[in-house]
N, C-alpha and C positions, 0 to 999 in steps of 0.2 A: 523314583522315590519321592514321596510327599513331605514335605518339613511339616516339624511339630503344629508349629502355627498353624498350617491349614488345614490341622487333622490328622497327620500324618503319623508315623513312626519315626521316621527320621528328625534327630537332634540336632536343632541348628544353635549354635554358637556366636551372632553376629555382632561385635560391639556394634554401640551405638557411635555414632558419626560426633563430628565435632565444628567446627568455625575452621572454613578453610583460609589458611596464613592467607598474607597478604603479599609472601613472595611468588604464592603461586596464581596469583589474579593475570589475566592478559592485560597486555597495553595496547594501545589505541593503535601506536604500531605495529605491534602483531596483529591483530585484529586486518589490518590493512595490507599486511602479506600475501603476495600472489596465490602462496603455494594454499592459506588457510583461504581465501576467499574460492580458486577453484573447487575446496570438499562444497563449498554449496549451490557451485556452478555450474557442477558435473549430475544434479537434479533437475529435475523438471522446471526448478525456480530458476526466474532469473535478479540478475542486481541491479541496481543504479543509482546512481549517487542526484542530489537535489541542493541546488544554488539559489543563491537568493536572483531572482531574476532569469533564472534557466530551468523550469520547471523539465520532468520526461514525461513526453508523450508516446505512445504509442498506437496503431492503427487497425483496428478490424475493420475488415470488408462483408456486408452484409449483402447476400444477394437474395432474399429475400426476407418479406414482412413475417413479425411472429418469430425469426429466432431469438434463442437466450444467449444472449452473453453471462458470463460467469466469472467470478475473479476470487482470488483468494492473495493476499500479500501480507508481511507485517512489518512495521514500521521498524525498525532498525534503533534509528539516531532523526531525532529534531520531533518537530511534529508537522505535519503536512495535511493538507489541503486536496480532497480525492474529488476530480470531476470526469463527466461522461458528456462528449458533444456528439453530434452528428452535422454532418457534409454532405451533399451529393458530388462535391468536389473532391477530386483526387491530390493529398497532399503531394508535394514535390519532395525530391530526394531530402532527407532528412536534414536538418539543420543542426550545427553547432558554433555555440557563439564561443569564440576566444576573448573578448571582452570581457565573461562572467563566468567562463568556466575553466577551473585551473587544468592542466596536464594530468591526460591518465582516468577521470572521472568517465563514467559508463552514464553520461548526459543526452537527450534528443528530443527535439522540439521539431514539429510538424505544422501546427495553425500556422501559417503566414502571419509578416506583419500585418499585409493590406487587407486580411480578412476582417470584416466588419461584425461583433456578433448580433446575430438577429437577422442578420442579409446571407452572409455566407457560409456560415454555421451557426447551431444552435443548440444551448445545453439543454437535455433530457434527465437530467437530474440534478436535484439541490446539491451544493455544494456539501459534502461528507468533511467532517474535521476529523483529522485521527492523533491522537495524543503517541507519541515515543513509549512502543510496549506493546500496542495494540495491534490485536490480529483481525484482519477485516475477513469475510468472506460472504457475498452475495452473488446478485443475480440482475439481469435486466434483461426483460421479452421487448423486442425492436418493435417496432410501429413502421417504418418503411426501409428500404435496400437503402445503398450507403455502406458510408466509412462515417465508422463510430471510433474518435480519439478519445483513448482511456489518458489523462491526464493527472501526474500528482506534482503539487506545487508546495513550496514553503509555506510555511501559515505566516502575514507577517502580523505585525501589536494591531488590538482592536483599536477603531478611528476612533475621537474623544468629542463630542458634541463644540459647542461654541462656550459652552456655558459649564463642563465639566475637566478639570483639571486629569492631567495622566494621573491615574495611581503609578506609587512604587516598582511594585510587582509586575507591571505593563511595562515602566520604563526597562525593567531588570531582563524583561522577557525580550526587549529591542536588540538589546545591547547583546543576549547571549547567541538571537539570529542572527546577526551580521557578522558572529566570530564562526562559526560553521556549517556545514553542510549538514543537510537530512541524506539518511540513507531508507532504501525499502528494498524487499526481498516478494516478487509476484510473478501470478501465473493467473493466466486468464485462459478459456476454452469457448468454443462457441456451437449450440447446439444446434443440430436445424429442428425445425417447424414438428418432423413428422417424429424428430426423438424424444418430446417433451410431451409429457402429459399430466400438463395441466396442473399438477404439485409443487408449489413452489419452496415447500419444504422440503423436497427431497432432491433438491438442488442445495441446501445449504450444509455446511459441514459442521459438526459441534467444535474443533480445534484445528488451527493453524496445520500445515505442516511442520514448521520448525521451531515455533514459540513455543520459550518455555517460562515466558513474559506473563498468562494468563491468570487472572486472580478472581474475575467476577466475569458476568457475561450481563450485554445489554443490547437489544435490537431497536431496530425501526425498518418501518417498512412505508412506500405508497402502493399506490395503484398497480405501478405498472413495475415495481423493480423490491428489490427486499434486499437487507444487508444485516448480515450480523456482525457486531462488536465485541470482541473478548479481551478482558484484562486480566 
């Protein structure tokens, strides 16, 4: 049967909707519930939480030149800092620092301390800022074999010259990273060589899978890699 609206015969009847109360909003703590965090862990997506000081890394192994990596994630809670390095070194068992990261946080760090960047890795992409809300989803064709660490960090306050004082809003923005953690929700896939062709548009998605965060949409792209921004 077709409702009226769309043409149809059938009479649909639907009040209009209203301001959902405020007793039925989630709390931070719900939000934070095993049982509500596994509906979005029992998808292809995964979680992780982000400290000031403990960024999550993760590790693709590229065995050869020419494939795509691909990613798709959206920022949760905070806003964060999205990089892509490459190694010919093999990270060591995953790292987690009890220092900076509290109990329970889905946290992992791979770059070693002693790696040096420029000597023992090296970033393949500008640093991507994503604002709390935002659903990223791009793309990047490898240049050589390697383990490529998809890295997301805390954004922490922009540095102030010698000669220009913090604004307000920079101070406001310090104060509110150091009282919590970022969250992101991602999936990454990795093409080979002989599945791509050569579109790198038809690598990118128009929406998130699970944002419903998106209001505007804004891209950039270089050479060798292309990312879409949706708000």
């Amino acid at each position: 049967m077709i409702p009226d609206f769309l043409g149809g015969e059938c009479l649909c009847n639907v009040p209009e909707g209203g301001l959902v109360p405020k007793s039925l909003y989630q709390t931070e703590e719900e939000l934070e519930n095993p049982d509500h965090i596994r509906l979005w862990t029992e998808t292809i997506y995964q979680s992780a939480s982000i400290f000031k000081g403990a960024p999550h890394e993760i590790v693709l192994e590229i065995l050869e030149g020419c494939s795509v990596i691909t990613w798709d994630f959206d920022i949760l809670k905070g806003d964060v800092v999205f990089n892509i390095f490459h190694s010919k070194l093999s990270p060591q068992t995953p790292r987690k620092d009890p220092a900076v990261l509290p109990p329970g946080g889905n946290n992992v760090q791979l770059i070693e301390r002693s790696w040096v960047l420029g000597a023992d890795y090296s970033m393949v992409e500008s640093p991507l800022t994503c604002r709390e809300g935002d659903s990223i989803q791009g793309s990047h064709i490898t240049r050589w074999p390697g383990f490529y660490i998809l890295q997301w960090k805390m954004k922490g306050p922009p540095s102030c010259t010698a000669t220009a004082l913090p604004r307000v809003d920079d101070m406001l923005a310090t104060l509110q990273v150091s009282s919590h953690k970022c969250k992101v929700m991602y999936y990454t896939e990795v093409l080979a060589s002989q599945d791509f062709r050569g579109s790198m548009t038809s690598l990118e998605s128009c929406h998130s899978g699970f944002s419903q965060l998106s209001v505007s949409t804004t891209s950039s792209s270089q050479s060798q890699s292309s990312s879409l921004i949706s708000r």
